[in-house]
DSSP file (Angstrom, degrees, kcal/mol; ACC not computed):
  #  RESIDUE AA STRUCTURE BP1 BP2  ACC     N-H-->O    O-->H-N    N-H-->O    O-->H-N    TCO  KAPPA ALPHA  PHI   PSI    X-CA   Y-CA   Z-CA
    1    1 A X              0   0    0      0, 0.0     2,-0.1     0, 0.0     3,-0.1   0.000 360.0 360.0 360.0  40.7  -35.6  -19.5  -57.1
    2    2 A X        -     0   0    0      1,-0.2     3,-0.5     0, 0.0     2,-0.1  -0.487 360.0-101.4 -72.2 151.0  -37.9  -22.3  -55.8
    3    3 A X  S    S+     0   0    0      1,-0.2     2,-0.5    -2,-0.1    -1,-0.2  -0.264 112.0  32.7 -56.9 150.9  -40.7  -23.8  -57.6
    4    4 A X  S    S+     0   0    0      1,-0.2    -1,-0.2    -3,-0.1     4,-0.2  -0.065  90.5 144.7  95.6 -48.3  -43.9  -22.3  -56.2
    5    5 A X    >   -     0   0    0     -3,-0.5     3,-2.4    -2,-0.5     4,-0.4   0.029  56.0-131.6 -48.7 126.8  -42.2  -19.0  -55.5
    6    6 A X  G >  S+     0   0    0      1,-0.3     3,-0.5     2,-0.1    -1,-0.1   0.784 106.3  44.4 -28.0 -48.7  -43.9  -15.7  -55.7
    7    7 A X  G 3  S+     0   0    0      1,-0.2     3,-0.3     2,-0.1    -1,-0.3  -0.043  84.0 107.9-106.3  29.6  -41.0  -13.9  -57.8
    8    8 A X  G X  S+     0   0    0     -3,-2.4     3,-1.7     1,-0.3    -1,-0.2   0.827  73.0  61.3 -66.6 -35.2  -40.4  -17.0  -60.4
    9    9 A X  T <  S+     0   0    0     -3,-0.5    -1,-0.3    -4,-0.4    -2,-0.1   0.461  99.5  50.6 -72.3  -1.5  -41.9  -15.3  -62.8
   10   10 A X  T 3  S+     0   0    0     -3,-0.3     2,-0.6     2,-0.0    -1,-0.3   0.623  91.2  85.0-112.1   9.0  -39.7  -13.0  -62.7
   11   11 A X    <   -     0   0    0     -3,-1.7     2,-0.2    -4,-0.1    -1,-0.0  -0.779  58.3-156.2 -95.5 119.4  -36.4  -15.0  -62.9
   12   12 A X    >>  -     0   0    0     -2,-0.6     4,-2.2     1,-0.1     3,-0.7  -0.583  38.2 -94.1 -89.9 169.0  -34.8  -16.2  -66.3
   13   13 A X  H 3> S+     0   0    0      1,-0.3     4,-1.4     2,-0.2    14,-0.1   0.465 120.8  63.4 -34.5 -35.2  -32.6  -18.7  -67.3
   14   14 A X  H 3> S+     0   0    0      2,-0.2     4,-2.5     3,-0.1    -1,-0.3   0.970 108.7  42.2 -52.7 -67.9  -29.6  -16.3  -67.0
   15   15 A X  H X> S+     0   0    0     -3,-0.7     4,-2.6     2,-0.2     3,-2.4   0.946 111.3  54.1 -57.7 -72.7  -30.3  -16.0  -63.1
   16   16 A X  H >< S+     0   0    0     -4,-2.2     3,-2.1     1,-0.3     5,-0.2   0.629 110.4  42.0 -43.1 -86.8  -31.0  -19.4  -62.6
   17   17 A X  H >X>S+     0   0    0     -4,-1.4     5,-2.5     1,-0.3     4,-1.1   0.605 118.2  59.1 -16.9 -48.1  -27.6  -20.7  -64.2
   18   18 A X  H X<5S+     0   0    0     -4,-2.5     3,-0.6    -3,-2.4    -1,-0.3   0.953 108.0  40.5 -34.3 -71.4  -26.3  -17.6  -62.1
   19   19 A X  T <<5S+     0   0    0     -4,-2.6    -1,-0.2    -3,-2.1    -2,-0.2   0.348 120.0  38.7 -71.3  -1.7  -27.4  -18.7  -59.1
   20   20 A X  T <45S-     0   0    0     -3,-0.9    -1,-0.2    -4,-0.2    -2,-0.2   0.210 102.0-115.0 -92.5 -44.9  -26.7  -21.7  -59.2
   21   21 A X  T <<5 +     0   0    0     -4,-1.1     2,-0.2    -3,-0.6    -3,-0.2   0.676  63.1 138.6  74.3  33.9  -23.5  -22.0  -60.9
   22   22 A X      < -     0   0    0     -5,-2.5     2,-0.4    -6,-0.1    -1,-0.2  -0.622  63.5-103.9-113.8 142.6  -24.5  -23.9  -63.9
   23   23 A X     >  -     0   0    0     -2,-0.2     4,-1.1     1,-0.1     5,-0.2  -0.720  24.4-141.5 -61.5 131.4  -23.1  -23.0  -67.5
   24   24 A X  H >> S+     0   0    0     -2,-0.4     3,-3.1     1,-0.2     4,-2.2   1.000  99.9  49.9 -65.1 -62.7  -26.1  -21.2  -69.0
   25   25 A X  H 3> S+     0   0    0      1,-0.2     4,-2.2     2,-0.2    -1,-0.2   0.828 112.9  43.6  -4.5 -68.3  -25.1  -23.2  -72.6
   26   26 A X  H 3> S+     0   0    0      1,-0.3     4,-1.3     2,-0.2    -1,-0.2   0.774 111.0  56.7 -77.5 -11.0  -24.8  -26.8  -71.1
   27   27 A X  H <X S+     0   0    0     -3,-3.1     4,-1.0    -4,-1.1    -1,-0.3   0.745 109.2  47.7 -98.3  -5.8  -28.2  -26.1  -69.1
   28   28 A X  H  X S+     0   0    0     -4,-2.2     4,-1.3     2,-0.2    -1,-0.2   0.710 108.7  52.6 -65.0 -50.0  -30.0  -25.3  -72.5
   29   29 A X  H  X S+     0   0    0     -4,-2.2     4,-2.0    -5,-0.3    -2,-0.2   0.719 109.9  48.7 -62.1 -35.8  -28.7  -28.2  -74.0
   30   30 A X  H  X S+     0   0    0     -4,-1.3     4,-1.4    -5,-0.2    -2,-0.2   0.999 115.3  43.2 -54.2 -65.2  -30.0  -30.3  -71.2
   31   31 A X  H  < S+     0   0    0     -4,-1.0    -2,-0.2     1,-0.3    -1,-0.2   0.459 112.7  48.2 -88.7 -25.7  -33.2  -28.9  -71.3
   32   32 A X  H >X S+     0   0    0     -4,-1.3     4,-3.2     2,-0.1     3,-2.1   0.808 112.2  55.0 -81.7 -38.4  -33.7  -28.8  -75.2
   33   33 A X  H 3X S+     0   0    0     -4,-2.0     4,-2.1     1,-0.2    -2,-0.3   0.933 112.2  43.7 -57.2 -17.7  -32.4  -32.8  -75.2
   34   34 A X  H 3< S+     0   0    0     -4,-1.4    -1,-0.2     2,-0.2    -3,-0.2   0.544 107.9  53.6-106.7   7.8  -35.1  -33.6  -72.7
   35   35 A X  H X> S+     0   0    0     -3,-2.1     3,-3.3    -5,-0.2     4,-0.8   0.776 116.0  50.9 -78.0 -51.7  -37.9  -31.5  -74.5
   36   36 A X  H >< S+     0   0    0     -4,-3.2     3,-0.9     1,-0.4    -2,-0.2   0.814 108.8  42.7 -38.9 -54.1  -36.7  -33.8  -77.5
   37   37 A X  T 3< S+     0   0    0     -4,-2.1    -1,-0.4    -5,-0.3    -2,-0.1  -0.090 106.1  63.4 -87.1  30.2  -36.9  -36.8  -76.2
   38   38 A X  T <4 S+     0   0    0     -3,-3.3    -1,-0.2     2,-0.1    -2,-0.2   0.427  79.5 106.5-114.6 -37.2  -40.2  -36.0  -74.5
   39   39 A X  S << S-     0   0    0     -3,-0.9     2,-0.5    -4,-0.8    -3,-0.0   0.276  72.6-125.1 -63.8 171.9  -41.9  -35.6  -77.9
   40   40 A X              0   0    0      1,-0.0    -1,-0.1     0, 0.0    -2,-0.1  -0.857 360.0 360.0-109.5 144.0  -44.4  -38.7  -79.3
   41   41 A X              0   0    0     -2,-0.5    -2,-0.1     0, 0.0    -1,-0.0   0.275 360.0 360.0 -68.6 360.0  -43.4  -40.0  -82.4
């Protein structure tokens, strides 16, 4: 599950957390606060 990797495209969010050992929840939450704060005003 590396960037770059052939078979990324085929991995969701599930897996990753999976695979990883992440709560899928908290890693959602990350990932929406740092879309958020990304935005222009």
């Amino acid at each position: 599950m590396c960037p770059g990797c052939p078979t990324e495209a085929f991995h969701t969010l599930t897996d990753i957390a999976r695979e990883y050992n992440l709560d899928l929840s908290q890693l959602l939450h990350r990932m929406d606060k740092v879309i958020r704060d990304k935005k222009a005003p």
